[in-house]
N, C-alpha and C positions, 0 to 999 in steps of 0.2 A: 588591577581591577578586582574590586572583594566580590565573592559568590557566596550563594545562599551557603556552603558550607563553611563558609566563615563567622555564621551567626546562627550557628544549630541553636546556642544558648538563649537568644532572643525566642525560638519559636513558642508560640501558648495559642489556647485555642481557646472558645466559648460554649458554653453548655447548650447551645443550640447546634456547634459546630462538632461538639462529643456526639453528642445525638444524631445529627446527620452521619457520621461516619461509621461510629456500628450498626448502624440499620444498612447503611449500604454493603458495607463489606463483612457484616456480621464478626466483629470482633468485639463481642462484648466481655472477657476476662482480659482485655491489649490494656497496656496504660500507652492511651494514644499518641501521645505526644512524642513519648519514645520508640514506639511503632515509627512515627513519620519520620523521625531523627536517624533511625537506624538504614528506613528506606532512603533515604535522602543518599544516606554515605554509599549505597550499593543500586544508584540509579543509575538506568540506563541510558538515561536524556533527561537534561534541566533545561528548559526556557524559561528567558524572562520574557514577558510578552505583556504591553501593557502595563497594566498595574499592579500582576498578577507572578508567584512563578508558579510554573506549573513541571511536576516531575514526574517521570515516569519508570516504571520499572513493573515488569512479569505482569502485565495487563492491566496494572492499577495507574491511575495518573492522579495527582494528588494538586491541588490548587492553594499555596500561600498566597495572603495579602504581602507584594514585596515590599513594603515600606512600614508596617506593623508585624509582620512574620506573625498573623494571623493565621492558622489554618483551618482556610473554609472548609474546605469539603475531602472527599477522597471516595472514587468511585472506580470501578470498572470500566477499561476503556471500551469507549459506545460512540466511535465517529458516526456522522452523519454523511450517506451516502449520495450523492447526487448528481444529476449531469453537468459532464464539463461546461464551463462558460468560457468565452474568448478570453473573459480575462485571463484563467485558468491555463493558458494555453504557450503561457511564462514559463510556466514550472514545466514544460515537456522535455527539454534538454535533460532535466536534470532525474525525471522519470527511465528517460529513455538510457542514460548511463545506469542506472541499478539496476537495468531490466536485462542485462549484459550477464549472461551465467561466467562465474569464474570458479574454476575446479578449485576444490579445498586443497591449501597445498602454493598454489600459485599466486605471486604478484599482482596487485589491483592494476589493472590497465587503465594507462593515461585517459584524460576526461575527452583528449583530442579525438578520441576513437570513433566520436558520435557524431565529427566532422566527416568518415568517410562514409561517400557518395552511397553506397548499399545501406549502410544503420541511415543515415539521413532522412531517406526516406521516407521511413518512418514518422517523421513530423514535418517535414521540411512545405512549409505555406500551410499547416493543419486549419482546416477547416473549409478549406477549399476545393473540397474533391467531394463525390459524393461516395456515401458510405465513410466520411470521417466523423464518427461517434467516439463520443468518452463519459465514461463516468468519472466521480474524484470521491475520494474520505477523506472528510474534513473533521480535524479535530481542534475544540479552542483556536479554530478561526485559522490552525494550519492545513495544509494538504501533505497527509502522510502516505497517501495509496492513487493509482491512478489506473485507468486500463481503456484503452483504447481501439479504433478499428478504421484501418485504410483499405481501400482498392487499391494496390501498387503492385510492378511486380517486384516481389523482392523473394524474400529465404521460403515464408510460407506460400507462395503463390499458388491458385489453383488456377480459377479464371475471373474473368472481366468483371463478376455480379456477384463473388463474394468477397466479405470483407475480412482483411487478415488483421488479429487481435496481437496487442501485445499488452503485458501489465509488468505492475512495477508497483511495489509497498517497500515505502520506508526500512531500513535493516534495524531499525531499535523497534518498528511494531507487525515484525511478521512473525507469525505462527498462533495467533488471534484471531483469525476467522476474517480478516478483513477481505481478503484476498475472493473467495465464497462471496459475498456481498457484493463484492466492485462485480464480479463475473456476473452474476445472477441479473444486477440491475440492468447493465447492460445487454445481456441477452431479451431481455423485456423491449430493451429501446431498440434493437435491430428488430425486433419482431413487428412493433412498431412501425416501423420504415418502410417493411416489407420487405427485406430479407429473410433467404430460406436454409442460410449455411451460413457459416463462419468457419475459417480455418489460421493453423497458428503453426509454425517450425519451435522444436526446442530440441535441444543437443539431447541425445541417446540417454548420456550420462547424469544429465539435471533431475536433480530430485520433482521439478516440477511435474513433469512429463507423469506422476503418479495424481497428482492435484489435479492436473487437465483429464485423465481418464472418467476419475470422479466424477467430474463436471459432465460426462456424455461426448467426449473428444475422442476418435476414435483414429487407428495410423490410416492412412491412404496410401504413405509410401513412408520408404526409407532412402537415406541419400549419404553411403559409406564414402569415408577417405581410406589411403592407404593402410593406414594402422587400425581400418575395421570400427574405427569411431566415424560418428555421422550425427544428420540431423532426422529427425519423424517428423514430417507432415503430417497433421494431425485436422479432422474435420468433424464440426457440430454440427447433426440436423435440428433447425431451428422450426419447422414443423410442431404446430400443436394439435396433440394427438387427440383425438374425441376418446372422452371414455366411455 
């Protein structure tokens, strides 16, 4: 099967599509074409999608015509954030496996993992409980970010009436601020609800657990194994504060 890098030589662009592209990404000394040719060979992710491909690489996604290797546009990626729909609610398996911290260093763990009964959980009949809230980022009609919240008991459990969050961005588009976005929206929509807490488990060692502080996440507890590693229970007051 041939891919777009089998037809770098094909790509050209249109003086409306030059023009779109340094105003968006401010390259106006780039000869663009070979700007794109260069990003192409050192992208992160190519989708064909449609009629279109579309590549990505270091926050930029770039949109070929795939049957003219047209290229239209080239922008900074700007998913559009918004609440989960049922439909939306396909893609949790596979949320819920990247949502899975794995120590740098170690083996990816089997996809099976999200079969057992504790991670399960976490989605298993979603939508069906109260306090199961989700946002998505949606990009060219993909879902690359998701973040979610159950009442269950599971790793973060506090009690009965607050919802335990879990999230999960695509590995070719995290460190872009989508993550900040999925959270925020969602903290609006539990506010919304009428919830007044949120709380969420992440292992000691996860770099996340510095992103959740950020966020207003605060420990309530700690929960050691024998080698002195563990998990933080971590809780948002969702309270809006008069100023």
């Amino acid at each position: 099967m041939q891919t777009l890098h089998d037809h770098l030589e094909k790509i050209h662009i249109t003086p409306l599509g030059l023009m779109r592209i340094k105003e968006n990404l401010h390259l106006e000394d780039e000869d663009i074409v070979l700007w794109c040719q260069e990003t192409i060979k050192k992208a992160d992710l190519i989708i064909g999608q449609g009629k279109n491909w579309y590549v990505y690489h270091q926050g930029v996604v770039i949109t070929i015509h795939a049957k003219s290797y047209t290229l239209i546009t080239a922008k900074l990626l700007d998913p559009r954030i918004r609440k989960m729909e049922k439909s939306d609610f396909l893609v949790l398996p596979e949320f819920l496996y990247q949502a899975i911290f794995i120590p740098e260093g170690s083996h990816p763990l089997s996809r099976d993992i999200i079969q057992v009964p504790e991670i399960n959980v976490y989605i298993d009949h979603f939508g069906s409980k109260q306090g199961d809230l989700g946002v998505v980022a949606e990009q060219n009609g993909q879902i690359i970010g998701a973040a979610w919240t159950r009442i269950i008991c599971a790793y973060g459990h506090v009690d009965d009436e607050t919802p335990e969050l879990a999230i999960s961005i695509l590995p070719e588009f995290r460190g872009y601020g989508i993550g900040t976005k999925l959270m925020k929206k969602l903290f609006t929509l539990l506010q919304t609800d009428g919830f007044k807490q949120t709380s969420l488990s992440v292992e000691k060692r996860n770099p996340a657990f510095h992103f959740y502080k950020r966020l207003g996440y605060e420990i309530i507890m700690e929960k050691l194994d024998d080698e002195g590693q563990g998990d933080y229970i971590m809780m948002k007051s969702l309270k809006i504060t008069k100023k």
